[in-house]
N, C-alpha and C positions, 0 to 999 in steps of 0.2 A: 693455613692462614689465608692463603690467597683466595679459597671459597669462602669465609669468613668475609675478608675485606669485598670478595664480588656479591656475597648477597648484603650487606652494607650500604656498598655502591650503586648495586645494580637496581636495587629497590628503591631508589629515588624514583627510578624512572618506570614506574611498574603498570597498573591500569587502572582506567575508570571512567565513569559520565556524569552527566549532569542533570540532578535533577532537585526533589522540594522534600518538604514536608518525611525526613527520618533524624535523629539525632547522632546530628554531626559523624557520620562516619568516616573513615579514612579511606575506601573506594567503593565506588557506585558502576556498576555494569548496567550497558540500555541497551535493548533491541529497538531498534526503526523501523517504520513500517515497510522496509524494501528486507528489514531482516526476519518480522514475522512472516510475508511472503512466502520467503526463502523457507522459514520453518514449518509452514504449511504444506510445501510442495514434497519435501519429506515425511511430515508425518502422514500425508497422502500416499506415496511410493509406500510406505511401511504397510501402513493399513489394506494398499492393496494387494500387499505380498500377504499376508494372512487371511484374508476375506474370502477370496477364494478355496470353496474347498466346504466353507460353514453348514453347518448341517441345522435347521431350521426345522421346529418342532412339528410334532404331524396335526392336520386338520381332520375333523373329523366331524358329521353332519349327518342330516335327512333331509331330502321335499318328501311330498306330498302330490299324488297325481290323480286326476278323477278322469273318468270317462263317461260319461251319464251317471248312470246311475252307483258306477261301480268306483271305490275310492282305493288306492294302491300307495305303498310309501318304500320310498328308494334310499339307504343310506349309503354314504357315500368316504371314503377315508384316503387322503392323500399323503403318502408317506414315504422313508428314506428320501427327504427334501434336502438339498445340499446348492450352494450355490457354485455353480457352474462356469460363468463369466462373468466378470465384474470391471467397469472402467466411468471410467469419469469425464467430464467435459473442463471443469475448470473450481480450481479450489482456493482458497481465500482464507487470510486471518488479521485477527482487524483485534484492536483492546481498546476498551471505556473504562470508565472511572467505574461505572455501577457493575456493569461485568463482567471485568478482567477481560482473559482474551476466548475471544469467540473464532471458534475453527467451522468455515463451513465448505461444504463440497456438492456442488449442481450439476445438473444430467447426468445422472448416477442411470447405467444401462448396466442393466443384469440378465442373463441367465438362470434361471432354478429349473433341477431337473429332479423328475419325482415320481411315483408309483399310486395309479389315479385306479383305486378300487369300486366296484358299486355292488351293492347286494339287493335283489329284489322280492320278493315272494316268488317267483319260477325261475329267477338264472342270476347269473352270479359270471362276472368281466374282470379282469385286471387288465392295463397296459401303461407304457409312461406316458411323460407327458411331458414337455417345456413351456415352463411359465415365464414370460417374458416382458419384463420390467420395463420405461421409459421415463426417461424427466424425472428422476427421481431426486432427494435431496435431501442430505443432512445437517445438521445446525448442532453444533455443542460447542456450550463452556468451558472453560477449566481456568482454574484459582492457581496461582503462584501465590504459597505461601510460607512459615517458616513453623520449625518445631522450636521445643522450647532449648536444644541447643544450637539452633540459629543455623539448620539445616533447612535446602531445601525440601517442602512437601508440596508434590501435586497431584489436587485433585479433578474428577472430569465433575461440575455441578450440574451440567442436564446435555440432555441429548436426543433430541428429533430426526426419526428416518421416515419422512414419506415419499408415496409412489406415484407419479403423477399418469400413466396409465401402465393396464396388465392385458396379456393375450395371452392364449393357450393354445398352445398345436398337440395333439395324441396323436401317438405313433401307433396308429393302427385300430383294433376295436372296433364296436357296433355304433350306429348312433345315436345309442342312449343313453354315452357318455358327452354329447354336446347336448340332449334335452336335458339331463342333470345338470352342468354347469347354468344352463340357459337358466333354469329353478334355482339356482344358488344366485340371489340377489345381490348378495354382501361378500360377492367372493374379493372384489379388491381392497376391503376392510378387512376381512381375514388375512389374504395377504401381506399385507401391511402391517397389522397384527404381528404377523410371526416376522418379518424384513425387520421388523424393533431389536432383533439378535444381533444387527450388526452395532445398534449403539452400545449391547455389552461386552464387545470386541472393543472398540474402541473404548468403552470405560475401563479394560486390562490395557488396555496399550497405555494409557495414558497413567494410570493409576500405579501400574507395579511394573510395568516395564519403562515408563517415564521416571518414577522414582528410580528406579537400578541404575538410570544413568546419570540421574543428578548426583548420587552417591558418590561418584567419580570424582566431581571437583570438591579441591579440598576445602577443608573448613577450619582444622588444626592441623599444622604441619610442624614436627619436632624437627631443627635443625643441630646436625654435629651433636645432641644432650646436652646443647648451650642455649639454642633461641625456640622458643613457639611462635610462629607464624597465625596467625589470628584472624580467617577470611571468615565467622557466621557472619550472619544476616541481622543490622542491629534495626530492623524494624519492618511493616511491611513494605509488599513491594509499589508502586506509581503507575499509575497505567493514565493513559490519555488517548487521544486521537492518532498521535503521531507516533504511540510506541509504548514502549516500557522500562521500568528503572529498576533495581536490587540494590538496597544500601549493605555494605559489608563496613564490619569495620575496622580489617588494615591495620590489626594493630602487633606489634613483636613484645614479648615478655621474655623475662630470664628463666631458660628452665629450671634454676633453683627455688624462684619465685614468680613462680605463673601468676601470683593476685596481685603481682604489685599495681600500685592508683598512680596515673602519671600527673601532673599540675598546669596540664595543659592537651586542650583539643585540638579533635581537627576544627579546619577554613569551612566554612558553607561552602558549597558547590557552586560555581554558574552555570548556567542554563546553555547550553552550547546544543544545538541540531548537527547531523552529519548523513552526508549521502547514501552511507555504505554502511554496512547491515550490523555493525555489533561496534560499539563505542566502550570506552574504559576513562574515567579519572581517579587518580592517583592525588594524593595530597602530602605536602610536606611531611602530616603527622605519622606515614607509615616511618619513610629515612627514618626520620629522627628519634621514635621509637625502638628501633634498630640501633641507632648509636648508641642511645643508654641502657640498651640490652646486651651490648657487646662490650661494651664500657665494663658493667656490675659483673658479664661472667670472666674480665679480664683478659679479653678472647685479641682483643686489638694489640696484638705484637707480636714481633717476626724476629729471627734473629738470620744476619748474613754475617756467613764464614765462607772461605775459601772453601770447604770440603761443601759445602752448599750448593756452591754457587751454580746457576744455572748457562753459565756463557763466561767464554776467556777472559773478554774486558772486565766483566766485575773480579774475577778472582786476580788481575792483576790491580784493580783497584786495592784491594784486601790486603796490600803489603806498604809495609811503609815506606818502599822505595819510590813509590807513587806521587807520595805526597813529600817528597822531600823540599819539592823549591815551595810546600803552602803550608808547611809545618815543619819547618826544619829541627826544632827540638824535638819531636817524634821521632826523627828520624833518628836523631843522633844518639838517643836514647835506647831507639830499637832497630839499628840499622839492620836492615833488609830480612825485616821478620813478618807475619802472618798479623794479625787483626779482625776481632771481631765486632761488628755493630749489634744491639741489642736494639731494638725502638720498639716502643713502647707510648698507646697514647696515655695522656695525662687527665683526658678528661672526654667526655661523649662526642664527639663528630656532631657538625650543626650543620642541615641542609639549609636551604631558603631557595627556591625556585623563582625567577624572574622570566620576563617571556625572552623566548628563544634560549635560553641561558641557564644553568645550574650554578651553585656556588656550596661549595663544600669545603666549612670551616674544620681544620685538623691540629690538633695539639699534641706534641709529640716528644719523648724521650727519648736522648740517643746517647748507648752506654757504651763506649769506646774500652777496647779490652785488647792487650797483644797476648800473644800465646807463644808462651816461652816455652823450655823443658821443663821448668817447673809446674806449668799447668798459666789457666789464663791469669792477667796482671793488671788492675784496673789504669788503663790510662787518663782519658778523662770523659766528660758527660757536658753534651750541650742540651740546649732547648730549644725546637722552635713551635712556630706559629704558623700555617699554611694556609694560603686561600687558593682551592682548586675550583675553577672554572670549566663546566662542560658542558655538550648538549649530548645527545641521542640518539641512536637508529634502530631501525627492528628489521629482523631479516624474515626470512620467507618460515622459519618454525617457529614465530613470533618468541624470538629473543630477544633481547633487551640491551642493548651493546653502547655502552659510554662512550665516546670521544671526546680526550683531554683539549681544551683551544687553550689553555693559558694557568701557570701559576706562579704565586712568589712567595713569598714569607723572610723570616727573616730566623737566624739563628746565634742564640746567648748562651756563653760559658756558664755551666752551672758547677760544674767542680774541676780542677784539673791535678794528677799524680806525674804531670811531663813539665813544669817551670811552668810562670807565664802566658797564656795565648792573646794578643794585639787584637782589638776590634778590626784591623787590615786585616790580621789573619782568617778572622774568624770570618771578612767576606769572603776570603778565598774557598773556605771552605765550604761558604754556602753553597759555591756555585757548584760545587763535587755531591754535596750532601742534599742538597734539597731542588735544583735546577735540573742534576743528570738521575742521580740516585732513586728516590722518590718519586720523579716526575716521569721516569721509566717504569717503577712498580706501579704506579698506579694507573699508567697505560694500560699496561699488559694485563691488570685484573679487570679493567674494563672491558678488552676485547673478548676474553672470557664469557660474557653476557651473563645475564640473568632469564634462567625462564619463566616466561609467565603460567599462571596455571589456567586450566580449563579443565571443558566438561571430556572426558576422554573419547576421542576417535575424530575432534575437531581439529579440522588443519585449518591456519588462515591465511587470506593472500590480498596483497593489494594492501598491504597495510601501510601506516603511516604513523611518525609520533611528531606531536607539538608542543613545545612547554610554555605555562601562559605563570599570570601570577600566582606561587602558589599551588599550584597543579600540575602534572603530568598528563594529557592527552595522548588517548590512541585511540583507531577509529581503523575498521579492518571488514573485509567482506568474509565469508568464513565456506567453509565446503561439509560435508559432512557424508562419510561413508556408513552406509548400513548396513545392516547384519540383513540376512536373506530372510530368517523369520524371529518371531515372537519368540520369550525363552519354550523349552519344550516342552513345559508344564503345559501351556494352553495350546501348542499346534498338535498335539499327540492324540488330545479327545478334544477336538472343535466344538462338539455339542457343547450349547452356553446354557 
């Protein structure tokens, strides 16, 4: 019951951003441009842990040489090509509306080392050679977009590697392997030519090893065989100057009836910026679809009994020697015997988010039972009506942690098997029942937290939550550990 009532709770306060143009979702996640950056500089360290090592198709040629009168021809074939070092000066990603987001990477210094053949009419050389890259530079696309059940897909749409100059040292040989190069006009187009290998590296990295990790965060999450959690993508995603948006749409259904239509949306989003690299809003419509998902699978109720209880005080609550000076016909009825409460809501739990503030309407049944030798004996059965007030924090494994600031309600006789109970009475007992009782469980599910989900291996730090009207705000800098290479499929045979 108590993860029942925490993912309930806890999902008031869960994530999202702000942005335009998707239909109406219940939460929107943004990267900032301080958090494409960030994702830049990774998919950089990535890329350059698998680059090196590339084995880079062989070139293959002839000149032509004359001496007066006599005409000679030298072919020439450079091979086991492999790239040797590889680093970068400084890398960048940046998103537009027309382009999505564009990854680029400048002063690209390389290494390639390689096996420089020449064959002529009288003699015939091998030896290697270091070809040696500068100022070089990448430019590529890629699309965030969504499948048709509202996963991510991403694609790389283009990708530019040029060399901004080349030099050759041979180790060794005659030199009539610098008057061949010297003959070879178009050698740093051929180069260039074949350096095009690293854009199909990075079209794997991005294409099937970027999707394997989007696969990670969820999309449908079956909770307890009672709730589905409901994060696709209800549309594409928003790209601008200043970042990017994903509208999800947050929604809870009943696992018995995953189609059901609720009769109402989420809020439009506002436009909210943030300094720190990954943003989340949350909208009332997740809660509240969560209440009448828990509501229909009749998931919202608890029962407390002494053999329950979790702590001395309540299970001496649990006796009707307890309550003898606020219900004395109880007592006298059932002196000094065991009780149990059943509660039970009566109807869906209603969030409503204010700034700074949460407010969490609760309707509640509570079925008073003593337990005799005969077995339990209904006593009687009140009703109330709760208004709990709370805000939010998130701790460093971006939890989601309630803190109750206030609540009251009020509780009505609905039936009773004990004589009598006095409206006097019945404040006495509010204050047992819905002051200590209540306003203790529903602390202690809050501190429990809720986790947020993500893409897997992301830890976040520095985070913060705000509640505005209507929305839950979180805004968080993020870290991201890596895997040392590519899955094995692609480091195993480099050749692209």
């Amino acid at each position: 019951m108590k993860l029942i009532l925490a993912s309930l709770i806890g999902v008031v306060f869960l994530l999202t951003i702000s942005s335009i143009n998707c239909i109406q979702p219940g939460l929107q996640i943004a990267l900032s441009a301080k958090g494409l950056n960030y994702l830049a500089q990774v998919t950089s360290e990535y890329f350059n842990q698998n680059v090196t090592g590339l084995k880079l198709d062989e070139i293959d040629g002839s000149v032509q040489f004359k001496k007066g009168f006599i005409s000679y021809t030298i072919t020439y074939s450079i091979y086991d090509i492999s790239i040797a070092k590889f680093s970068v000066g400084s890398t960048s990603m940046t998103s537009s509306s027309n382009k999505g987001v564009v990854f680029q990477i400048n002063n690209i210094n390389a290494e390639i080392q390689g096996q420089f053949h020449i064959d002529g009419d009288f003699f015939t050389a091998t030896t290697t050679a270091t070809i040696s890259l500068a100022n070089g530079k990448l430019v590529a696309s890629a699309s965030l977009g969504s499948t048709s059940d509202g996963r991510f897909n991403l694609s790389c749409t283009s990708c530019i590697a040029t060399v901004g100059s080349v030099s050759v040292d041979f180790h060794g040989g005659s030199s009539w392997f610098f008057k061949v190069l010297d003959e070879i006009s178009d050698f740093a187009d051929l180069i260039q030519d074949k350096f095009q290998a690293i854009c199909k590296l990075l079209d794997k990295l991005i294409d099937v090893d970027g999707n394997d990790k989007l696969k990670t965060f969820p999309i449908k999450k079956e909770i307890n065989h009672e709730a589905i959690i409901d994060y696709s993508q209800t549309g594409s995603p928003y790209y601008d100057s200043k970042g990017m948006a994903t509208f999800h749409k947050g929604e809870f259904t009943p696992s018995s009836n995953p189609s059901i239509k609720y009769n109402f949306t989420a809020k439009p989003f506002p436009f909210i910026r943030t300094n720190k690299m990954i943003s989340f809003w949350l909208s009332e419509y997740v809660g509240n679809t969560a209440g009448i998902t828990y509501q229909i699978e009749k998931s919202l109720k608890f029962l407390l009994s002494p053999e329950t209880a979790d702590n001395a005080m309540l299970r001496a609550f649990l006796n009707t020697r307890f309550l003898r000076n606020v219900l004395p016909q109880f007592y006298q009825k059932y002196p000094n015997m065991n009780y149990t409460i059943m509660v039970t809501s009566t109807k869906a739990p209603h969030v409503e988010i204010f700034e700074q503030i949460s407010c969490l309407n609760v309707n509640v049944m509570m079925n008073f039972s003593t337990l005799t030798s005969n077995g339990s004996v209904p006593a009687f059965t009140t009703e109330a009506v709760v208004n709990v007030n709370t805000t939010a924090k998130i701790d460093a494994n971006l939890i989601l942690k309630v803190i109750l600031k206030s609540m009251n309600g009020n509780l009505q006789l609905k039936s009773t098997e004990i004589g009598p109970i006095s409206s006097n009475e019945l404040k006495r007992l509010k204050v047992y029942f819905i002051d200590i009782i209540l306003k203790g469980a529903i602390s202690s599910i809050g501190r429990m937290g809720f986790q947020l989900p993500a893409i897997s291996g992301v830890k976040f730090v520095n985070s913060s939550v705000n509640l505005h009207n209507g929305f839950v705000f979180i805004e968080s800098d993020a870290i991201y550990k890596l895997s040392t290479k590519m899955t094995n499929l692609y480091y195993i045979d480099k050749r692209i």
